[in-house]
C-alpha positions as CSV (number, residue, x, y, z in Angstrom):
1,X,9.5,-31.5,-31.6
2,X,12.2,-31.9,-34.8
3,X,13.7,-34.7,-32.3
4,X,10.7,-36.6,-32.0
5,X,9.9,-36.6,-35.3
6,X,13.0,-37.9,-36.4
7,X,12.7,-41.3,-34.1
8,X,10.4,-44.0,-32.3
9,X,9.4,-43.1,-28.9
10,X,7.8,-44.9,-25.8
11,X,5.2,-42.8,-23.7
12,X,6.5,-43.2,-20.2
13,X,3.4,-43.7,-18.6
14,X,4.5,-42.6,-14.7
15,X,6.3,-39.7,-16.2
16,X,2.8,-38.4,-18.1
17,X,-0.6,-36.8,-17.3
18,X,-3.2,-36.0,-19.2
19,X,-5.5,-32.8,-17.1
20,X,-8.7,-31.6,-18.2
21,X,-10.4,-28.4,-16.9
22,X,-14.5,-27.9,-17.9
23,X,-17.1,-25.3,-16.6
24,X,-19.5,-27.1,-14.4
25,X,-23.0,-25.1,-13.6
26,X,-21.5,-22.1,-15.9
27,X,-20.0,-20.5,-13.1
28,X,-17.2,-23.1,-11.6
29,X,-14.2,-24.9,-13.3
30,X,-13.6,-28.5,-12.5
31,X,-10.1,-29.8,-13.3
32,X,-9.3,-32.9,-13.2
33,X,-6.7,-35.8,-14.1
34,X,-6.9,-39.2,-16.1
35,X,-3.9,-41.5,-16.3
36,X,-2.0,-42.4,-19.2
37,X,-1.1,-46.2,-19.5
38,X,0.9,-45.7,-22.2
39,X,1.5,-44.6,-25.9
40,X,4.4,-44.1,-28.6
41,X,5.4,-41.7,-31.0
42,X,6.5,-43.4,-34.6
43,X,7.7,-40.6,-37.1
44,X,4.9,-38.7,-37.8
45,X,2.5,-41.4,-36.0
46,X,1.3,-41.1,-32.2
47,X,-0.5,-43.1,-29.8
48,X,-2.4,-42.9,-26.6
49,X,-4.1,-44.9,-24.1
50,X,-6.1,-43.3,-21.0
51,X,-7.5,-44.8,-18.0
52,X,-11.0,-43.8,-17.3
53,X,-11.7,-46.2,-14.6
54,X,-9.0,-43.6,-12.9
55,X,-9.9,-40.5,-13.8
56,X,-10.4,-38.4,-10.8
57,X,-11.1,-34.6,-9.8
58,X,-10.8,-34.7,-6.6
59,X,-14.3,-35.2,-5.7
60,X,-15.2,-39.4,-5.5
61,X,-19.2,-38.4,-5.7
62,X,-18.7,-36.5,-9.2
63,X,-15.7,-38.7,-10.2
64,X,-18.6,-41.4,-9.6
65,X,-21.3,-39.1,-11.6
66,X,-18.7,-39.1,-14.8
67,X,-17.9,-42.9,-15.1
68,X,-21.7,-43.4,-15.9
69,X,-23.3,-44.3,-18.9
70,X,-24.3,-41.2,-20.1
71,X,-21.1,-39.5,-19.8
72,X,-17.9,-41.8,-19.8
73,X,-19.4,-45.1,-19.7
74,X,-16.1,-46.3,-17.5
75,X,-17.3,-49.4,-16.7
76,X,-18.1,-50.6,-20.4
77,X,-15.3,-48.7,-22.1
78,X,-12.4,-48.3,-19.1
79,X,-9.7,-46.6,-22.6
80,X,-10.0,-44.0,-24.3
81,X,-7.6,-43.8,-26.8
82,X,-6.0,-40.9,-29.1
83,X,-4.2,-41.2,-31.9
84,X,-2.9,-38.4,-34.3
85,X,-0.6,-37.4,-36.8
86,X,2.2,-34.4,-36.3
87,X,2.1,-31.6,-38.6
88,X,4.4,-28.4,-39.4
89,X,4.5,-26.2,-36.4
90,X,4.0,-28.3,-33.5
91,X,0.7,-29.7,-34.3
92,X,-0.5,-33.1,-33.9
93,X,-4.0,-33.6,-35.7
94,X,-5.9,-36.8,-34.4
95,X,-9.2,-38.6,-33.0
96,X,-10.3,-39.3,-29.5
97,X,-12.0,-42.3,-29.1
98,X,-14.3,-43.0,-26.5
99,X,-18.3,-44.6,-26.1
100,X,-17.7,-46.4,-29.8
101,X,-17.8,-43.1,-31.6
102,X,-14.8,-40.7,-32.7
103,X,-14.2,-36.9,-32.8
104,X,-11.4,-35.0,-34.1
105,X,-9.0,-33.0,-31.8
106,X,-5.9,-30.8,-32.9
107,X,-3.2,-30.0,-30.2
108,X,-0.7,-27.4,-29.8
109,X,3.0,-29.0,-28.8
110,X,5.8,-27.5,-27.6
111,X,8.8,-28.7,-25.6
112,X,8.7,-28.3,-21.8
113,X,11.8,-26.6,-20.1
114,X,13.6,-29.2,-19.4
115,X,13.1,-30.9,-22.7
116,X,16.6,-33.1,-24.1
117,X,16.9,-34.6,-27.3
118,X,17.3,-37.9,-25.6
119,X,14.4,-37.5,-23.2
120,X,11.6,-35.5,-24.5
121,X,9.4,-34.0,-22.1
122,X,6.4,-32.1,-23.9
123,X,3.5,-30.4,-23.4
124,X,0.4,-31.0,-25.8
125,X,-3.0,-28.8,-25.2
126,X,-6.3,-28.3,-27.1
127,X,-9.8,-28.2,-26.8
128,X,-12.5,-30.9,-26.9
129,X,-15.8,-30.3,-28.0
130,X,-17.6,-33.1,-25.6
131,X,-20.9,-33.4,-27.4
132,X,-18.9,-34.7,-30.8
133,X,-18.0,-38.1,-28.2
134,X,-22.2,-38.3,-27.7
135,X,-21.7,-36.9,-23.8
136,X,-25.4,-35.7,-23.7
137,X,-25.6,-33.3,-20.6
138,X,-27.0,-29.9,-20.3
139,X,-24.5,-27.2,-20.5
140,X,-25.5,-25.7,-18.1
141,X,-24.4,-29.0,-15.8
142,X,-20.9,-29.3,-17.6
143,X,-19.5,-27.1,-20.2
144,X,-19.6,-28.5,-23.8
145,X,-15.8,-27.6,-24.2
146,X,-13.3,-29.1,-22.2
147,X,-9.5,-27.7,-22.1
148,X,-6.6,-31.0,-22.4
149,X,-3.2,-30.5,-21.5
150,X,-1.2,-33.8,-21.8
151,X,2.2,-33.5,-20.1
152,X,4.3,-36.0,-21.7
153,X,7.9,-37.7,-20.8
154,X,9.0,-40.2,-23.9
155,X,12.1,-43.0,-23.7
156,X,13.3,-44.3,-26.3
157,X,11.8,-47.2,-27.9
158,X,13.0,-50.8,-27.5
């Protein structure tokens, strides 16, 4: 992470995932994928952009069921973005944004195995409380927290 830090960085987009795994009628766990279109790391300063229009889990009638209003609200709001700021010990502190509100999200980083100073490959996770982004569904239906993993490959920046 001391390599990141100390430069500007491009997300590359094809080289990044962003997976989510939430309990789904308390007894199953849905995983699940959502694109990353792109993002950058600036010093201390990063960025993120996510597709929701492609999120998918494998399952086109519950992808379907998630873009909706009450949940994702894809078709109003296609991005959701992140942005954060890294702390001391791999940290990055930020906000989701998604359906015109905001909640805060702190994720642990740490470099992936085949990490290089002049290609960092990392691995961000944390968990998202869904009901602070106004996702107003029983619990019993889908869990209130969801498990992120972002799986990120940076370039340098132009």
């Amino acid at each position: 992470m001391t390599a990141v830090r100390s430069a500007n960085w491009t997300v590359v987009a094809e080289g990044t995932t962003a997976r989510f795994r939430v309990r789904n009628f308390g007894l199953n766990r849905v995983t699940g994928t959502i694109p990353v279109r792109g993002g950058a790391v600036q010093g201390t300063a990063v960025r993120a952009e996510l597709d929701l229009v492609a999120l998918d889990t494998g399952n086109p009638k519950r992808d379907a069921d998630l873009r909706k209003p009450n949940l994702l609200d894809s078709a109003a709001r296609a991005t959701l973005r992140f942005t954060g700021t890294a702390v001391d010990g791999g940290l990055v502190e930020g906000t989701l944004a998604l359906r015109g509100t905001t909640c805060p999200i702190t994720l642990t980083v740490r470099p992936a195995p085949d990490d290089r100073p002049d290609a960092p490959h990392l691995v961000a996770t944390g968990v998202l409380d869904r009901t602070a982004l106004g996702m107003r569904v029983p619990r019993f239906v889908i869990g209130r927290h969801i498990e992120v993993t972002v799986d990120a490959r940076l370039a340098p920046a132009p």
